[in-house]
C-alpha positions as CSV (number, residue, x, y, z in Angstrom):
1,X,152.7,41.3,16.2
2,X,152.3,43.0,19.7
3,X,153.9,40.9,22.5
4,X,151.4,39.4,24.6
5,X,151.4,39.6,28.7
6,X,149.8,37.2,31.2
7,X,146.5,37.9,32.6
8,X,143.2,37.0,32.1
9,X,143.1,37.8,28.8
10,X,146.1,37.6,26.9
11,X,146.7,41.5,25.7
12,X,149.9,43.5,24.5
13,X,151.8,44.7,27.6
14,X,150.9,48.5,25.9
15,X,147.1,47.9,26.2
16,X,146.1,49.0,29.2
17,X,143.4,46.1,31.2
18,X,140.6,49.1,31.2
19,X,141.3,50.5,28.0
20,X,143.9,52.8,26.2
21,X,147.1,52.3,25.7
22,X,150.6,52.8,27.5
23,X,154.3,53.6,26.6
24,X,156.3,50.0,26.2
25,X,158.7,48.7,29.2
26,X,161.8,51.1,29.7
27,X,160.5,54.1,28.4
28,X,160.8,57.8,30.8
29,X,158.1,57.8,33.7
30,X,155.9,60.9,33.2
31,X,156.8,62.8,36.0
32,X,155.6,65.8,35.6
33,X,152.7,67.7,37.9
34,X,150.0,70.0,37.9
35,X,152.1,72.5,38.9
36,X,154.9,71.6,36.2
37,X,152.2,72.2,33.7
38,X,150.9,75.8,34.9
39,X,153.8,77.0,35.0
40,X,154.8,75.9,31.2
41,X,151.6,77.3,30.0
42,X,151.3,80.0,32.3
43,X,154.8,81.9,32.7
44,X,157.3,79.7,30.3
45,X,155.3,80.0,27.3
46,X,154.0,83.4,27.8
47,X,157.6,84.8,28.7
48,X,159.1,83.0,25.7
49,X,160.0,85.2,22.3
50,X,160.4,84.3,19.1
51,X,163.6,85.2,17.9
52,X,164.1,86.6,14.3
53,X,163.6,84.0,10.8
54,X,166.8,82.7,9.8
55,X,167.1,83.8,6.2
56,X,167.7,80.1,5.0
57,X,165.0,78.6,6.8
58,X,162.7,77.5,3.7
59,X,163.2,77.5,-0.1
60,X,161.2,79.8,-2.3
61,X,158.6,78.2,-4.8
62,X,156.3,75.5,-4.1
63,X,157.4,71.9,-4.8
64,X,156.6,69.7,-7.7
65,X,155.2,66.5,-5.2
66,X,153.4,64.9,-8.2
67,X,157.2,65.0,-10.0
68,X,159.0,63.4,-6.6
69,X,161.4,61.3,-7.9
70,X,161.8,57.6,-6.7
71,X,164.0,57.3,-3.1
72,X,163.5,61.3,-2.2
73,X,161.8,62.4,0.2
74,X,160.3,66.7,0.7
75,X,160.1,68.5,4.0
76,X,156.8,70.3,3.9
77,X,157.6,71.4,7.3
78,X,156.9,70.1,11.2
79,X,156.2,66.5,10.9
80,X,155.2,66.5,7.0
81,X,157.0,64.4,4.4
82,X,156.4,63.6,1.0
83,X,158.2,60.9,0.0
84,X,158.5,58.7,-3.2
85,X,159.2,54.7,-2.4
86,X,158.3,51.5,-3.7
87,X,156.6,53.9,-6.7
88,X,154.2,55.4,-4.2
89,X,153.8,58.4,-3.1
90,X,153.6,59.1,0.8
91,X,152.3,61.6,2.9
92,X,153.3,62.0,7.0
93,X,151.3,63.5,9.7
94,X,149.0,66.4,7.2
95,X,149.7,69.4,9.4
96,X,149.7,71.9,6.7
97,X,147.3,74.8,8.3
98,X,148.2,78.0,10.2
99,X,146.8,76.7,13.5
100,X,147.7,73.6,15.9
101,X,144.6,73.6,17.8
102,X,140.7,73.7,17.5
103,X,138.0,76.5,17.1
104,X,141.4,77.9,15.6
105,X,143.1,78.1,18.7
106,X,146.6,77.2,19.6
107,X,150.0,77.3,18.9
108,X,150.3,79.1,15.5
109,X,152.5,78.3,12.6
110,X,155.6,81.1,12.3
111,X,156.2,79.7,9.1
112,X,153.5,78.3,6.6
113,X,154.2,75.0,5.0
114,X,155.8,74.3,1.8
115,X,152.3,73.7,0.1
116,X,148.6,74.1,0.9
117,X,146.5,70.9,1.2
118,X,144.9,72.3,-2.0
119,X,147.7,71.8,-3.7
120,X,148.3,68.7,-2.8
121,X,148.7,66.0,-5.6
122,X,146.5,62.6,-5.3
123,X,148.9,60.5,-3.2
124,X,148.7,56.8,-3.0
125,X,149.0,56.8,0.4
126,X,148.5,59.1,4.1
127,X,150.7,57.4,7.0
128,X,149.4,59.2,10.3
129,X,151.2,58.1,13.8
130,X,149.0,60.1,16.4
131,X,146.4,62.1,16.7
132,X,147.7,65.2,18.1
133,X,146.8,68.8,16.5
134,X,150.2,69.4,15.1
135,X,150.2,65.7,13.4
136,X,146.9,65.2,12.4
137,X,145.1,68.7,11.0
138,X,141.3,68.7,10.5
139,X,141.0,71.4,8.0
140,X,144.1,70.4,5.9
141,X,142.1,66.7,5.6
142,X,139.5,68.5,4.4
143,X,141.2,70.1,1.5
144,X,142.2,67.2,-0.1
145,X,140.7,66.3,-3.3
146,X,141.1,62.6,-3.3
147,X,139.6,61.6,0.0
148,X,137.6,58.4,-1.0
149,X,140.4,57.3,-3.2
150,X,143.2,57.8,-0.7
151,X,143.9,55.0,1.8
152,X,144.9,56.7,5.1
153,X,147.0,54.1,7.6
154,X,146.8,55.1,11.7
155,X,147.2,53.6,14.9
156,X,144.6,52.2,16.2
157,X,141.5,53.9,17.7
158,X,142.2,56.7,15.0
159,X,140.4,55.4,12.4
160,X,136.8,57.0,13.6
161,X,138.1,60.7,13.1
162,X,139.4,60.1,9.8
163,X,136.2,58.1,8.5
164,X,134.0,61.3,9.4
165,X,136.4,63.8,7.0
166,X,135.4,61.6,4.2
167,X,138.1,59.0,4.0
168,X,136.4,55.8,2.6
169,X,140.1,53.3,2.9
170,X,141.0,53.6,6.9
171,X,143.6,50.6,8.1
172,X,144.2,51.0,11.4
173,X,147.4,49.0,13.2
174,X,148.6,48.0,16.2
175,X,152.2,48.0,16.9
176,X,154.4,45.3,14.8
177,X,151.4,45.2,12.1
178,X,151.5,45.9,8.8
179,X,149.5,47.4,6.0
180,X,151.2,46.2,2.1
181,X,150.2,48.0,-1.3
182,X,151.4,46.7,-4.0
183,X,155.0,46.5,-3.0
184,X,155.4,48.9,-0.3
185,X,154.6,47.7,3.6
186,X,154.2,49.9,6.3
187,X,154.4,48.8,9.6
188,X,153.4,50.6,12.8
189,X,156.2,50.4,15.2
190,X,156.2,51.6,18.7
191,X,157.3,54.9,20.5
192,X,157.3,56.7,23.5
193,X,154.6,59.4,23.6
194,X,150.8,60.0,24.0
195,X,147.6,60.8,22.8
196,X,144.8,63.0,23.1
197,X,142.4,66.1,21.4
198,X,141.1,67.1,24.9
199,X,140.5,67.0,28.3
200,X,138.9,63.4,28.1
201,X,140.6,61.3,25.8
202,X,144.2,61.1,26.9
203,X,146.0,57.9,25.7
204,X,142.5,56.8,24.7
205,X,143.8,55.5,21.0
206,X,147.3,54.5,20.3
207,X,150.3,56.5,19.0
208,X,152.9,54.9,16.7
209,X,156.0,55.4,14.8
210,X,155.8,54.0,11.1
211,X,158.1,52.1,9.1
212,X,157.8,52.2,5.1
213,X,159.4,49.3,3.2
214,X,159.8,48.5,-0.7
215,X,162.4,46.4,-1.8
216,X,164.9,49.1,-2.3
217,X,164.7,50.9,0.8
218,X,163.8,51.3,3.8
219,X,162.4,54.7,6.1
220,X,161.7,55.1,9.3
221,X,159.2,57.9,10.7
222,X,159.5,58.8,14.0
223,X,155.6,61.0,14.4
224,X,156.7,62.3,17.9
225,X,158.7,60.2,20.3
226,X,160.8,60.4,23.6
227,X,163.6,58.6,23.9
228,X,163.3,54.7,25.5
229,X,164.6,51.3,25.1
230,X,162.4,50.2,22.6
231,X,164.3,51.4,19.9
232,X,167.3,48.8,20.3
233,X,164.5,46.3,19.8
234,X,162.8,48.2,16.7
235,X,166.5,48.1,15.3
236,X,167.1,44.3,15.9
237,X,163.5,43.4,15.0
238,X,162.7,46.0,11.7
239,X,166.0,47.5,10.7
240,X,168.2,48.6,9.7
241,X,166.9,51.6,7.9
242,X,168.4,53.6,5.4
243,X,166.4,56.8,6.2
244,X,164.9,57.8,9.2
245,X,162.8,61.0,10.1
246,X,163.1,61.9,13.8
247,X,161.7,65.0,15.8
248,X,164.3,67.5,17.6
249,X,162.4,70.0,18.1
250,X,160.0,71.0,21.3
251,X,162.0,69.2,24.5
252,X,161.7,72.1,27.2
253,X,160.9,71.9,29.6
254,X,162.4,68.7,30.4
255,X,160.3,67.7,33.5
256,X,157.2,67.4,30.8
257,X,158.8,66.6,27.6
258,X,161.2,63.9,28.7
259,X,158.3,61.0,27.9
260,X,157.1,62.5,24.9
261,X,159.9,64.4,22.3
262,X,163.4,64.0,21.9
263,X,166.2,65.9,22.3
264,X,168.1,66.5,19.4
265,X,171.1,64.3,21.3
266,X,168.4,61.8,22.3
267,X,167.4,62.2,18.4
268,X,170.8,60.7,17.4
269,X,170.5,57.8,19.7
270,X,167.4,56.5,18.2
271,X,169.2,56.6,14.8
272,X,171.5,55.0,16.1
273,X,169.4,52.4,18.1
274,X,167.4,51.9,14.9
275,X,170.0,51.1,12.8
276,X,169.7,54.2,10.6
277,X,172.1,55.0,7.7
278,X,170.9,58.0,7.9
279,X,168.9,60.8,9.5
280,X,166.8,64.2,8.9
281,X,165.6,66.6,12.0
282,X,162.1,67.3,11.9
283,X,159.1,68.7,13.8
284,X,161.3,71.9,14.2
285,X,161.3,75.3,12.6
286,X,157.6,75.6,11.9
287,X,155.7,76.4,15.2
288,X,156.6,77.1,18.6
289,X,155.2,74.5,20.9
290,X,158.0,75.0,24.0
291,X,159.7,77.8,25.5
292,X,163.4,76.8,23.7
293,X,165.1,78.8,21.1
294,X,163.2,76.8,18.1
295,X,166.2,77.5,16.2
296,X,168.8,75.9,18.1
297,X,168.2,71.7,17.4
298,X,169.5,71.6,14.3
299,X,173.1,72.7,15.6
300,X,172.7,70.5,18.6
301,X,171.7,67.6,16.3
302,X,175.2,67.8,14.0
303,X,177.0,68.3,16.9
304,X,175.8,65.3,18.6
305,X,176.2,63.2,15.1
306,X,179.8,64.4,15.5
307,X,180.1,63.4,19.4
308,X,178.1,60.1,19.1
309,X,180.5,59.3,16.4
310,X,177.3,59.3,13.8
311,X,178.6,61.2,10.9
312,X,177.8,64.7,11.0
313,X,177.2,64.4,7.2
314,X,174.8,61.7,8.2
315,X,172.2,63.8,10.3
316,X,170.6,65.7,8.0
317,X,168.8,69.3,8.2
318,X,166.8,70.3,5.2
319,X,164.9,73.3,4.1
320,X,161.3,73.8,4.3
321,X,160.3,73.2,0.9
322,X,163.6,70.7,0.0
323,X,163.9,67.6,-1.7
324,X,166.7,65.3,-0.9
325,X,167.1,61.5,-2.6
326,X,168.2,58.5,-0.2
């Protein structure tokens, strides 16, 4: 359960007294100001180019999801894993439309995803850690065929938006909760991030990172994160893990993104921090959020494995499209 603070009515330290919520204890101050933020959307990301596809970037095909084999997980691409555990099958953070945004604009997908929504088998159950564009998509919610029999687990305050798309089974957690179906548990666990799907609602419902437990295993999903000292604490307190799924993508400029995604070094910390066997880089190679080269984590992420004495074998980068067993 959340740890509780003094006051005059006992609360977790990430709820703030007036409402909304706040990073935990030791995570990265937001620093940035007004004028960091004009210039990233006004000159950073209007100067920035997408450089050419590598040629390996995503398998051909579409995936068999419904066929997922027990302990593997699929990249659909960004934040999006299917995943077979405890017999169930899992879906992360539904982005699986062209746009990030809404009115269809945004940041546009370079790359589709591995499957449409449409295609989409009937899953037992939707894990969703925030409720930004890129991690919880509208029109992809939509398109699934199994809304009212599909439980959907958030953080808390999300609930609402995923009611009025039709979903009848909403559990919303706070952090250190847990959600069980038959077997499998999944937990909401903190991280460092935000929340927000305008100018009006920022931090105004929770963000979380989610742990999925059967008896066999155990995976970790990171949703979007910066790096902080609560991940020592998820290690002693939940881990270890023998999987975990952690963004390295979208970390420039540092000023901004510092308290809200990862580097792919800082990505290899939290594995480590966690207790992770091992790890895939995601919420790369799909969409262009930030200025960087949006091809050039996945290199920085083994080479850090290697440095931080990780295992490069254990820091994993799949394909768009890929299934890998754990």
């Amino acid at each position: 359960m959340p740890e509780p603070v003094a006051g005059p009515e006992l609360r977790p330290a990430h709820h703030r007294p007036g409402g909304g919520f706040r990073n935990p204890p030791g995570s990265p101050r937001r620093r940035a100001t007004l004028r960091d933020y004009l210039k990233f959307l006004l000159w950073d990301m209007r100067v920035a180019r997408l450089p050419a596809l590598p040629p390996d970037l995503a398998l051909p095909g579409t995936p068999d999801l419904a066929a997922l084999p027990e302990n593997a997980v699929c990249w659909l691409g960004h934040a999006c894993f299917a995943l077979r555990i405890g017999g169930k099958l899992v879906l992360t953070d539904p982005y699986l439309s062209r746009t990030a945004g809404p009115f269809g604009l945004g940041p546009k997908r370079f790359l589709p995803a591995a499957v449409s929504a449409a295609q989409l088998p009937r899953l037992d159950a939707i894990v969703i850690s925030h409720n930004h564009y890129d991690h919880i998509d509208l029109a992809a919610l939509r398109a699934y065929r199994w809304r009212a029999e599909t439980p959907v687990v958030c953080p808390l305050g999300v609930g609402a938006l995923l009611r009025r798309q039709g979903y009848q089974t909403v559990i919303e957690l706070d952090w250190w909760q847990a959600w069980t179906l038959d077997g499998l548990t999944v937990t909401a666990l903190p991280a460092v991030h935000f929340s927000g799907r305008g100018p009006f609602d920022r931090d105004k419902t929770l963000w979380a990172s989610i742990a999925l437990a059967s008896s066999e295993r155990k995976v970790w999903f990171g949703g979007d994160t910066g790096y902080g000292e609560v991940f020592r604490e998820i290690g002693q307190r939940a881990g270890p893990f023998d999987l975990a799924l952690i963004g390295i993508g979208a970390y420039e400029p540092r000023v901004i993104m510092e308290a809200s995604h990862a580097t792919p070094e800082e990505a290899i910390a939290i594995a480590r921090d966690i207790g992770a066997a091992r790890t895939i880089g995601m919420h790369w190679g799909s969409i262009m959020l930030t200025p960087e080269d949006p091809f050039e984590a996945p290199e920085r992420f083994r080479r850090a494995a290697l440095e931080q004495q990780y295992g490069e074998s254990n820091a994993w980068i799949l394909k768009v499209g890929e299934t890998r067993t754990f």
